[in-house]
VEXDREN-925523 format. One record per residue: residue number from 1; x, y, z of N, C-alpha, C, O in turn. Coordinates in Angstrom, 3 decimals, m for minus. Example, Ala and Ser with C-alpha at 12.3 -4.5 7.8 and 13.67 -1.06 7.14 Angstrom:
{1 {13.190 m5.690 7.800} {12.300 m4.500 7.800} {13.200 m3.300 7.800} {14.236 m3.319 8.465}} {2 {12.850 m2.250 7.080} {13.670 m1.060 7.140} {12.900 0.030 7.870} {13.409 1.138 8.039}} 
***
This chain:
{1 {4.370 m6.930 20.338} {4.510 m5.765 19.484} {3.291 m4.870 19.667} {2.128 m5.251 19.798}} {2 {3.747 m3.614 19.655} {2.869 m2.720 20.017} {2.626 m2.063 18.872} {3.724 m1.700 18.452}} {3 {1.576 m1.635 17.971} {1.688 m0.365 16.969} {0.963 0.661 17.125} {m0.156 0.368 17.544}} {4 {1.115 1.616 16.980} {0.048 3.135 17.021} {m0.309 3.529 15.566} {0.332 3.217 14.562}} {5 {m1.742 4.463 15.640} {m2.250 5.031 14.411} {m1.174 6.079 13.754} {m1.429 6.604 12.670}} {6 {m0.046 6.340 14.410} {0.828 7.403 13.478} {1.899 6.431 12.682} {2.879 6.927 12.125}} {7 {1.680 5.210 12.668} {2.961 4.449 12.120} {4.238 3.666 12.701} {5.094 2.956 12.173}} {8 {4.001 4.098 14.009} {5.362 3.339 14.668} {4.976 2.002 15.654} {3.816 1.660 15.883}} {9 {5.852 1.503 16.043} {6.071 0.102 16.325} {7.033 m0.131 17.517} {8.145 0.380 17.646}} {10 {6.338 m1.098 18.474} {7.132 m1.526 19.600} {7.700 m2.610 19.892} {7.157 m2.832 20.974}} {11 {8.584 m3.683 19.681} {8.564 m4.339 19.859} {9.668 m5.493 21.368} {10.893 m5.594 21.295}} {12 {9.286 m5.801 21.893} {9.508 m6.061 23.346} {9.321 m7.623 23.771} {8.501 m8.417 23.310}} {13 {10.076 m7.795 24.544} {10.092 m9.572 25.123} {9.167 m9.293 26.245} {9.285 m8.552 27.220}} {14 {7.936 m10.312 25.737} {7.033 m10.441 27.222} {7.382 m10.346 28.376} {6.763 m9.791 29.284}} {15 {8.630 m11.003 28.440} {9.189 m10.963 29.837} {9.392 m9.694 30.992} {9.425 m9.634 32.221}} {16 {9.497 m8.798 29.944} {9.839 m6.870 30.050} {8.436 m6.526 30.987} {8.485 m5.584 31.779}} {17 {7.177 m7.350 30.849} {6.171 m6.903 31.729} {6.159 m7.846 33.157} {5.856 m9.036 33.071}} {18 {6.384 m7.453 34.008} {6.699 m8.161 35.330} {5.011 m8.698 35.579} {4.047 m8.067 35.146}} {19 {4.946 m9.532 36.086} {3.385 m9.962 36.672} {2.535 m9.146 37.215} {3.436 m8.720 37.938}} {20 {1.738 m8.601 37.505} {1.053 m7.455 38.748} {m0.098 m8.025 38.632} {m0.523 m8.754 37.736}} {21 {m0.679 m7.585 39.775} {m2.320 m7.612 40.168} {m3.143 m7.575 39.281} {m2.695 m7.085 38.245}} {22 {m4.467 m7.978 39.231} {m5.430 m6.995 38.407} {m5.869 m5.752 38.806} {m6.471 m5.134 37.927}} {23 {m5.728 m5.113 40.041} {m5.927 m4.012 40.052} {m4.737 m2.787 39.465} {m4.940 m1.573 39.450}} {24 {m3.676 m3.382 39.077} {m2.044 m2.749 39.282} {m2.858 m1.887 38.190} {m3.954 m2.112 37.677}} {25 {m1.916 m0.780 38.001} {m2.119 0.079 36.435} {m1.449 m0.520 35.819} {m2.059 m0.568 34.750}} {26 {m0.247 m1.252 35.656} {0.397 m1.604 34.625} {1.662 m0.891 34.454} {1.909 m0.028 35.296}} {27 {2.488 m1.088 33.542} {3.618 m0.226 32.750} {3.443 0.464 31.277} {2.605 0.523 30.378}} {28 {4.345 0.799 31.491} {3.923 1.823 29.691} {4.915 1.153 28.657} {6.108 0.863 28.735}} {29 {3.925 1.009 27.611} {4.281 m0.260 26.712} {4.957 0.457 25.570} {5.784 m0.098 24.846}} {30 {4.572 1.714 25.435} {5.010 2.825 24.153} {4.489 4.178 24.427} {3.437 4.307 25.054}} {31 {4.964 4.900 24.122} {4.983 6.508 24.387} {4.322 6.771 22.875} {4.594 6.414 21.728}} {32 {3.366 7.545 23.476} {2.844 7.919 22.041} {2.371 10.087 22.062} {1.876 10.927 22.813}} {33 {2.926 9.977 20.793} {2.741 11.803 20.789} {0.953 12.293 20.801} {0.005 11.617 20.404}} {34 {0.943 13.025 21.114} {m0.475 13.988 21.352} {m1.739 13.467 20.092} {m1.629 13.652 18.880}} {35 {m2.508 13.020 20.559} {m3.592 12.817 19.386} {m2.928 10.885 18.924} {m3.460 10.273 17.998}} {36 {m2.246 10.516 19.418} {m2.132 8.887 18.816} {m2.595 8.219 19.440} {m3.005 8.716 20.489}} {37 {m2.871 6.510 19.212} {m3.325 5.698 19.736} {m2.712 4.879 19.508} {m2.079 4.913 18.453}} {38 {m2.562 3.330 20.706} {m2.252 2.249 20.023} {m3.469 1.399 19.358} {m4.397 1.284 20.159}} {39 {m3.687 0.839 18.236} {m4.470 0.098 17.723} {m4.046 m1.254 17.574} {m5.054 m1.949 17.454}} {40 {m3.003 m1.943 17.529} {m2.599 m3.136 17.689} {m1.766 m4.032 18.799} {m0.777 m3.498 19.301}} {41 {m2.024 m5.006 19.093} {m1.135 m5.678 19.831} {m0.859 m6.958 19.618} {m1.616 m7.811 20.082}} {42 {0.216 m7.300 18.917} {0.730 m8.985 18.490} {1.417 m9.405 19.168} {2.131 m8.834 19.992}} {43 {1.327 m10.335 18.963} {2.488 m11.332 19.742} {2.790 m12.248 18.872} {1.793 m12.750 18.353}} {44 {4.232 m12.838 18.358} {4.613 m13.495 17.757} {4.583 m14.567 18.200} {4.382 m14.837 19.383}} {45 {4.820 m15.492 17.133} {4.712 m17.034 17.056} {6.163 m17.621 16.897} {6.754 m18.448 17.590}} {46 {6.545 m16.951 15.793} {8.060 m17.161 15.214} {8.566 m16.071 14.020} {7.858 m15.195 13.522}} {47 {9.546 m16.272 13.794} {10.111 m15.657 12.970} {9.563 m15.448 11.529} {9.583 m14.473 10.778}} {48 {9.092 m16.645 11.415} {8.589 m16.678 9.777} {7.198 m15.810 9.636} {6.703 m15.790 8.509}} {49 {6.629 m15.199 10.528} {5.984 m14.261 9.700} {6.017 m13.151 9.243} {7.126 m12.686 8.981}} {50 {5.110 m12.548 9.052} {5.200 m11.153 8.525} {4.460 m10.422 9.446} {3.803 m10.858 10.391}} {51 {4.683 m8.862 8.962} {3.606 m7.953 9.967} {2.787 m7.607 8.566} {3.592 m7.560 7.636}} {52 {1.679 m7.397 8.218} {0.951 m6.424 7.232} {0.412 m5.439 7.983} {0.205 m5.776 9.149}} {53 {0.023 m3.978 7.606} {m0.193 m3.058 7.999} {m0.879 m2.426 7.129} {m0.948 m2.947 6.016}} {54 {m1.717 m0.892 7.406} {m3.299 m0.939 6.741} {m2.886 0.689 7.192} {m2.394 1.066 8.256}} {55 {m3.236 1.423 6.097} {m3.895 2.687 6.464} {m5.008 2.811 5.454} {m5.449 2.240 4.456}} {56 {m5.324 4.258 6.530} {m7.033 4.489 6.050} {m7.017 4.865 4.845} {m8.114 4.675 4.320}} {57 {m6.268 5.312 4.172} {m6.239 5.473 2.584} {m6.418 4.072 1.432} {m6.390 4.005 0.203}} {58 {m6.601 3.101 2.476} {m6.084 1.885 1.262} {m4.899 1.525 0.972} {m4.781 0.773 0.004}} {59 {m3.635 1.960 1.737} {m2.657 1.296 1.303} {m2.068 0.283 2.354} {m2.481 0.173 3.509}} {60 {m1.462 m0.146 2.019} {m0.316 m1.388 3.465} {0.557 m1.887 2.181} {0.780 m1.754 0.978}} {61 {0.930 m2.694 3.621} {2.580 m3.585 3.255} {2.622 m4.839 4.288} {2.217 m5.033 5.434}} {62 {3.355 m5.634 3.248} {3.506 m6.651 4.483} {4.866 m6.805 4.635} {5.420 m7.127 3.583}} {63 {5.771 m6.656 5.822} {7.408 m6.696 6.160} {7.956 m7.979 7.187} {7.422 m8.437 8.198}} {64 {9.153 m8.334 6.549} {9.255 m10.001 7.806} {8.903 m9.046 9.202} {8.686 m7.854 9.423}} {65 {8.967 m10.041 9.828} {8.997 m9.611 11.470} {10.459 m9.505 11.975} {10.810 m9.069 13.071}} {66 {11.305 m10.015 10.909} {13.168 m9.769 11.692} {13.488 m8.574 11.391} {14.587 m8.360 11.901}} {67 {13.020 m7.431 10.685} {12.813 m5.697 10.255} {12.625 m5.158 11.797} {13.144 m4.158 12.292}} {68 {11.615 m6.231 12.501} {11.299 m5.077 13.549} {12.044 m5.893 14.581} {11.793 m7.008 15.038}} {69 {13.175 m4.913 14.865} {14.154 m5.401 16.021} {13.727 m5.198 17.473} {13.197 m4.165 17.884}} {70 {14.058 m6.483 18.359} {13.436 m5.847 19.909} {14.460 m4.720 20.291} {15.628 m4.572 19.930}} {71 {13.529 m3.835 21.284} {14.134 m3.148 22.075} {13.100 m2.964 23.355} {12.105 m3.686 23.431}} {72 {13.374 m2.001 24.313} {13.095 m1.869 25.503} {11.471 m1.267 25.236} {11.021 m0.701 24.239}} {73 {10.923 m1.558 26.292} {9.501 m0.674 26.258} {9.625 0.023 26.517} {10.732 0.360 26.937}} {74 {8.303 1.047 26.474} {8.328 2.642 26.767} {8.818 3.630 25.868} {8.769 4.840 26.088}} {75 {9.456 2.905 24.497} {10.206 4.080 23.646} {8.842 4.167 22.702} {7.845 3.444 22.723}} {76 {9.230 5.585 21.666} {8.510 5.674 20.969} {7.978 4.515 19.669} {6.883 4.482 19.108}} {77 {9.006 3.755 19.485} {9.278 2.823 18.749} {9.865 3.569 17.373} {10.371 4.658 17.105}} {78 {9.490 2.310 16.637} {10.736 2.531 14.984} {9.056 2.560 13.920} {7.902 2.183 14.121}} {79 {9.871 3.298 12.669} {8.726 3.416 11.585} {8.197 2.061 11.332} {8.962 1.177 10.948}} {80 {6.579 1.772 11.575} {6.221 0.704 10.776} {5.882 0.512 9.087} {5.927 m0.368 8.229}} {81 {5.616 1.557 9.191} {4.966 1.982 7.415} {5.091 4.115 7.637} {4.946 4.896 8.578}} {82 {5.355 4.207 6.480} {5.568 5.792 6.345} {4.063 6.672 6.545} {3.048 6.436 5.891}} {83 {4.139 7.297 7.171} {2.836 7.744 7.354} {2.755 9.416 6.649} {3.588 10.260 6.979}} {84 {1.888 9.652 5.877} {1.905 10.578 4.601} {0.400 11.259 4.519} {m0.560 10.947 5.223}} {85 {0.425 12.019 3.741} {m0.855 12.530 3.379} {m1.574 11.290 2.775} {m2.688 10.810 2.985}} {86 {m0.388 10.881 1.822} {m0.944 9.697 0.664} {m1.534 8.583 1.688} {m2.215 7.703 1.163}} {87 {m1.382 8.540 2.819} {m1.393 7.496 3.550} {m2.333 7.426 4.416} {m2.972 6.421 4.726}} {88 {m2.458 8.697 4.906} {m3.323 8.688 5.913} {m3.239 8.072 7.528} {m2.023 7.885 7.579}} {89 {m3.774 7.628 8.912} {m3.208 7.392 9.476} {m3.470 5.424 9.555} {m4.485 4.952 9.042}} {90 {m2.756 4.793 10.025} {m2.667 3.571 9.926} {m3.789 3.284 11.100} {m3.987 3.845 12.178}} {91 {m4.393 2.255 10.492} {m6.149 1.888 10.883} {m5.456 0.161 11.106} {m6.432 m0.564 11.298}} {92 {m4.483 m0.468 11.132} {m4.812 m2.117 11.303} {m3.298 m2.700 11.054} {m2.546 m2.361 10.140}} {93 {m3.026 m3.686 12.117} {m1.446 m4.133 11.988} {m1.746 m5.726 12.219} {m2.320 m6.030 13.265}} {94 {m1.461 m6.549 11.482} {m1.525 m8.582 11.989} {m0.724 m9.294 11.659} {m0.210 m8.952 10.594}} {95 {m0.246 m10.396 12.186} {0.610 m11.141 11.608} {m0.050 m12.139 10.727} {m0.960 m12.895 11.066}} {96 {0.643 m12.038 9.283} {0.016 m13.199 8.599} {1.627 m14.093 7.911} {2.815 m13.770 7.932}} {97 {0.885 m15.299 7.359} {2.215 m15.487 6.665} {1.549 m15.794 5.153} {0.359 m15.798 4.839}} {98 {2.668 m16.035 4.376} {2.495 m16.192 2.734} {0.877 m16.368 2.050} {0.216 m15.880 1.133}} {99 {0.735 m17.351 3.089} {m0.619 m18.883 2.354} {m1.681 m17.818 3.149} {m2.746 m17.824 2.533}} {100 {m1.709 m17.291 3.826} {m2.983 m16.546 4.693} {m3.751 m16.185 3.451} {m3.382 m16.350 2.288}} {101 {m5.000 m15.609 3.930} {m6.004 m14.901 3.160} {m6.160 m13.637 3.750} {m5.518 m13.800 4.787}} {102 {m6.546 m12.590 3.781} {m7.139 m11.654 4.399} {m8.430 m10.962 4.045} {m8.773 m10.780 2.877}} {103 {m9.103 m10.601 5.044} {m10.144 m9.342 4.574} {m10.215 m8.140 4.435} {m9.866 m7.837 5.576}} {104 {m10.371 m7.294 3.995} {m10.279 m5.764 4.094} {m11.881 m4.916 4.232} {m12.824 m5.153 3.478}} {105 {m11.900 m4.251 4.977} {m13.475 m3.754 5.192} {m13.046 m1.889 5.345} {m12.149 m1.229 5.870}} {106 {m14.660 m1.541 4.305} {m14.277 0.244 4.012} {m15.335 0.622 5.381} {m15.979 m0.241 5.978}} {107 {m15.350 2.029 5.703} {m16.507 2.329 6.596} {m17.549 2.451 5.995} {m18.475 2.827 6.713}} {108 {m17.852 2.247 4.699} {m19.057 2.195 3.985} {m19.444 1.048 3.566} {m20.072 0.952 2.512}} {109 {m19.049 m0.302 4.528} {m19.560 m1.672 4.523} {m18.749 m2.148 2.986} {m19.706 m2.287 2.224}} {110 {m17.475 m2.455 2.189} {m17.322 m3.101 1.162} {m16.312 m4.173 1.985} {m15.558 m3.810 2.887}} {111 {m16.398 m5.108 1.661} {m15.232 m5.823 2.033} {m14.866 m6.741 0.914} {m15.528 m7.455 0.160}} {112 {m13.470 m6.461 1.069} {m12.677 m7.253 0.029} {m12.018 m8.180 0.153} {m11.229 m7.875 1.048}} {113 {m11.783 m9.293 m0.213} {m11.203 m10.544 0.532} {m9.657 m10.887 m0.998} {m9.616 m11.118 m2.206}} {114 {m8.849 m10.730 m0.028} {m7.191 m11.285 m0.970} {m6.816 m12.088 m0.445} {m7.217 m12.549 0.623}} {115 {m5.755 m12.501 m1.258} {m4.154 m13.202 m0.545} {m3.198 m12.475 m0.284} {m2.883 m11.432 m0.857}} {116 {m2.536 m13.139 0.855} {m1.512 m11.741 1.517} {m0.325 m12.156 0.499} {0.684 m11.454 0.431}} {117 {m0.481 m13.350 m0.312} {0.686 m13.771 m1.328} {0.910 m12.498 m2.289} {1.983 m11.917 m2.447}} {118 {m0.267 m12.195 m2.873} {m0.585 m10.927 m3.993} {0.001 m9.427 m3.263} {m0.033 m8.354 m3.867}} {119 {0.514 m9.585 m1.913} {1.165 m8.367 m1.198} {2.470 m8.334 m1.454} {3.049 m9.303 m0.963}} {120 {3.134 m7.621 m2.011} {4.848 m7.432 m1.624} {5.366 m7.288 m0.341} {4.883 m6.650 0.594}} {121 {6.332 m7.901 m0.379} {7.189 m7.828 1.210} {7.774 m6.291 0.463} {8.036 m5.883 m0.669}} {122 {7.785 m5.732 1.976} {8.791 m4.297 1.580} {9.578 m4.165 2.788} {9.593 m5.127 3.555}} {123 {10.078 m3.370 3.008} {10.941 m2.891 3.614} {9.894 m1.801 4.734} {8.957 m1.042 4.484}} {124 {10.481 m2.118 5.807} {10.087 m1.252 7.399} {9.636 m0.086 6.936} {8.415 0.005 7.060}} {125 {10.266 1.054 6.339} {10.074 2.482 6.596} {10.011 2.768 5.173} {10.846 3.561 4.739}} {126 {9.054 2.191 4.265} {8.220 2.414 3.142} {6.955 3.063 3.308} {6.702 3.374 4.472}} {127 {6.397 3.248 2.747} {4.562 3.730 2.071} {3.941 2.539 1.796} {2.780 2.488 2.200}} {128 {4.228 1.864 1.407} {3.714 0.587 0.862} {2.625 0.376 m0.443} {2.309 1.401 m1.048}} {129 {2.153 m0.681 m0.806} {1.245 m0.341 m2.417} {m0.424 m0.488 m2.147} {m0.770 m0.986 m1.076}} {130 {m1.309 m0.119 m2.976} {m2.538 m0.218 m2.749} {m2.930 m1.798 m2.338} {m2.511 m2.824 m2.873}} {131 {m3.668 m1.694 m1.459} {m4.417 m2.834 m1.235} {m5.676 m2.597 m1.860} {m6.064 m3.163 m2.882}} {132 {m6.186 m1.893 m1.323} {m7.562 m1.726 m2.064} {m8.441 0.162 m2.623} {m8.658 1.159 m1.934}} {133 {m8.649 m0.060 m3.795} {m9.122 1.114 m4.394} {m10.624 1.520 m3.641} {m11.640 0.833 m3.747}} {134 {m10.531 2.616 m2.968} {m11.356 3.438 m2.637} {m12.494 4.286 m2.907} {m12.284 5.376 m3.439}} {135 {m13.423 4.009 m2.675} {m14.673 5.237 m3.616} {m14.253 6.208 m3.073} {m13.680 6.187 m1.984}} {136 {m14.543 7.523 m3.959} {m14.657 9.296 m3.076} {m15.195 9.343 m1.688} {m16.425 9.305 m1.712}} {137 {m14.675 9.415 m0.425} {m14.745 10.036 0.480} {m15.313 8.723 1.428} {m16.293 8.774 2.172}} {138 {m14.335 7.405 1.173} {m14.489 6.155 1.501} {m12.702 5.818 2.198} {m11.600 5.881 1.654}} {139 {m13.082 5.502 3.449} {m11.911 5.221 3.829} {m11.645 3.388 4.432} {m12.613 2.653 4.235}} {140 {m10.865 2.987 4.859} {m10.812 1.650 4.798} {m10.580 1.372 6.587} {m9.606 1.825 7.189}} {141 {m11.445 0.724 7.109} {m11.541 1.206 8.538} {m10.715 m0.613 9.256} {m10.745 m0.760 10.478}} {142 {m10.322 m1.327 8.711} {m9.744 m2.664 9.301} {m9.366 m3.125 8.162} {m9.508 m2.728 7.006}} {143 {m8.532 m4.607 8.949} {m8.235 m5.911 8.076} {m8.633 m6.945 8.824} {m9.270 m6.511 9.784}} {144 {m8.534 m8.425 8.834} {m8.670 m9.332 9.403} {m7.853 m10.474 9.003} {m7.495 m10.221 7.852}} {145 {m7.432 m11.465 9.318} {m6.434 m12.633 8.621} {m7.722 m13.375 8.657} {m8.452 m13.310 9.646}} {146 {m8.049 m14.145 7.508} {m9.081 m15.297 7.110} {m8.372 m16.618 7.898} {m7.327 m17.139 7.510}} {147 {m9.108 m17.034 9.021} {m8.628 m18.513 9.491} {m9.881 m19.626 9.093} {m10.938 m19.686 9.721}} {148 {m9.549 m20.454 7.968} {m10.533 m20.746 7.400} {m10.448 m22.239 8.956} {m9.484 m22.638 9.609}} {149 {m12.197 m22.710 8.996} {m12.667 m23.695 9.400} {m11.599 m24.669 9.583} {m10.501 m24.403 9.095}} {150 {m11.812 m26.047 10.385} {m10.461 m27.073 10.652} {m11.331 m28.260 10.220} {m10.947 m29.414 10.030}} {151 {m12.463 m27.813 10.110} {m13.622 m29.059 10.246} {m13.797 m29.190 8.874} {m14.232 m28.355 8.081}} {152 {m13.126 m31.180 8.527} {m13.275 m31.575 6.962} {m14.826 m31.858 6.581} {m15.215 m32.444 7.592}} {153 {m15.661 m31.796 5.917} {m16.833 m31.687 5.894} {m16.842 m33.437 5.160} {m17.710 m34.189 5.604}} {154 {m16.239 m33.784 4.484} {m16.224 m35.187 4.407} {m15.866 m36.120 5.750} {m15.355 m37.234 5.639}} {155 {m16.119 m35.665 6.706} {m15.745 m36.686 7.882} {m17.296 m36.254 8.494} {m17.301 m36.613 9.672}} {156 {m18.437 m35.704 8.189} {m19.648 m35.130 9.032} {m20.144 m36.849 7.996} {m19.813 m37.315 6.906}} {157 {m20.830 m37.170 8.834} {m22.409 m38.234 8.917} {m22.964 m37.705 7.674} {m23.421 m36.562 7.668}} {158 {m22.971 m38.666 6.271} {m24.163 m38.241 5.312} {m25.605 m39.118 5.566} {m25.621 m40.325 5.322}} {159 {m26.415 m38.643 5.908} {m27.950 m39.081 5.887} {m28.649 m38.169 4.959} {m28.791 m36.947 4.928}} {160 {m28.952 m38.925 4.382} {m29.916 m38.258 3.224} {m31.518 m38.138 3.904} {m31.712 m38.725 4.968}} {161 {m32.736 m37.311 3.218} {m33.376 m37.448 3.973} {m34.447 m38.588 3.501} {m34.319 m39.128 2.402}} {162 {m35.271 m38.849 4.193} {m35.531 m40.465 4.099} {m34.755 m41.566 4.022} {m35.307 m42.641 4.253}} {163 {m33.480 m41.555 3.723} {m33.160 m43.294 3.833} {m32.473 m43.072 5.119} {m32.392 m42.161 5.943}} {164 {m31.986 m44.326 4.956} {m32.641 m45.474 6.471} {m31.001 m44.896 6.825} {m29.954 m44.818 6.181}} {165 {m31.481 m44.519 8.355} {m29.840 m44.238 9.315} {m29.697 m45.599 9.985} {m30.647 m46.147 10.542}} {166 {m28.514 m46.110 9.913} {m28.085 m47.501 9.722} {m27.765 m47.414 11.506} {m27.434 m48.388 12.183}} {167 {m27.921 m46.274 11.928} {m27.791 m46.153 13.439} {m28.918 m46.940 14.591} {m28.732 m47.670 15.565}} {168 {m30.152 m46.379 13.923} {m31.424 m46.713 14.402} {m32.165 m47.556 14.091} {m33.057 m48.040 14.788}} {169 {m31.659 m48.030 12.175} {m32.480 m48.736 11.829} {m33.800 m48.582 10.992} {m34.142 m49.309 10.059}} {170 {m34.674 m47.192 11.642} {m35.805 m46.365 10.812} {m35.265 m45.371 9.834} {m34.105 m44.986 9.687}} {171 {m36.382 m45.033 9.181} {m36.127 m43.647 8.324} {m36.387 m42.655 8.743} {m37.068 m42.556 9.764}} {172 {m35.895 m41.555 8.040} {m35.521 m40.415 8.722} {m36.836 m39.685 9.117} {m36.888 m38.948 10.102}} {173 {m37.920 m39.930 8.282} {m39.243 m39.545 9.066} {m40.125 m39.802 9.822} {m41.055 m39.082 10.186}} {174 {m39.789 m41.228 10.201} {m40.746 m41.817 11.414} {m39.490 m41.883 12.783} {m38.271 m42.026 12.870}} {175 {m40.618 m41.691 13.680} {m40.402 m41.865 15.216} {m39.420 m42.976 15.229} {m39.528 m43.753 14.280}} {176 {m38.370 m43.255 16.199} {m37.834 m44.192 16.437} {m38.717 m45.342 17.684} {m39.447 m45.022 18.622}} {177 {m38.454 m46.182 17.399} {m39.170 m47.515 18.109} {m38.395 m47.167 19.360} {m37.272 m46.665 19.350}} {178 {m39.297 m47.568 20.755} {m38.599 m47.482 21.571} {m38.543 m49.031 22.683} {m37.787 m49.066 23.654}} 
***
């Protein structure tokens, strides 16, 4: 899936990009009008997630991923989120699902950390609801999905300091015997 800063969305079977060189230019993944960019590129996992989406105003949405139907590359694509004055242009697109966390960061360094649970699913070609309230002349420049650590911290080695590591035999402040 492809998305651009005006709101629209590509979505395409990997397969659609034939192999090439590293020198090749490539193919054209989405057509985009004068002054757009693409800012995202996902790739799905499965069905069960969602897309959330971010404009610079502070608002998004999060929509299943079966909303955004494949079609061919190179088109302009379909509405991801309504793009408005109220809206501003869309700054951030990820797949999360229910249990995720996310971050939100302003260009004036605030970051806000939610659950994408506390998001409504909406519908494709909505506006979507505030994510996060804005100071005067503060815009919201990303998101991020929180992938917390894998590492149980009850499975790390407790050594306290001074008693005896049952490894070596000494305490934790003298030299080991050699």
């Amino acid at each position: 899936m492809l998305f651009s800063d005006g709101g629209k969305a590509v979505r395409f079977d990997e397969n659609d990009v034939r192999p090439m060189g590293r020198n090749a230019r490539g193919v054209r993944g989405m057509m985009l009008d004068d002054g757009q960019s693409v800012i995202a590129m996902l790739v799905a996992e499965d069905e069960q997630q969602s897309v959330l989406t971010a404009t610079e105003n502070g608002y998004g949405k999060r929509t299943n991923i079966t909303e955004y139907t494949r079609h061919g590359r190179g088109t302009k694509g379909m509405i991801a989120i309504q793009q408005s004055e109220r809206n501003g242009k869309v700054v951030a697109a990820t797949l999360v699902h229910a249990d995720d966390e996310i971050m939100l960061i302003t260009d004036k360094g605030v970051l806000v950390r939610t659950r994408v649970s506390e998001i409504r699913e909406m519908g494709r070609a909505t506006q979507g609801v505030t994510l996060i309230g804005l100071d005067e002349g503060s815009k919201l420049s990303g998101l991020q999905r929180i992938v917390e650590n894998d590492a149980n911290p009850s499975d790390a080695p407790d050594v306290a300091e001074g008693a005896e590591d049952p490894a070596d035999g000494t305490d934790g402040d003298a030299p080991a015997a050699e």
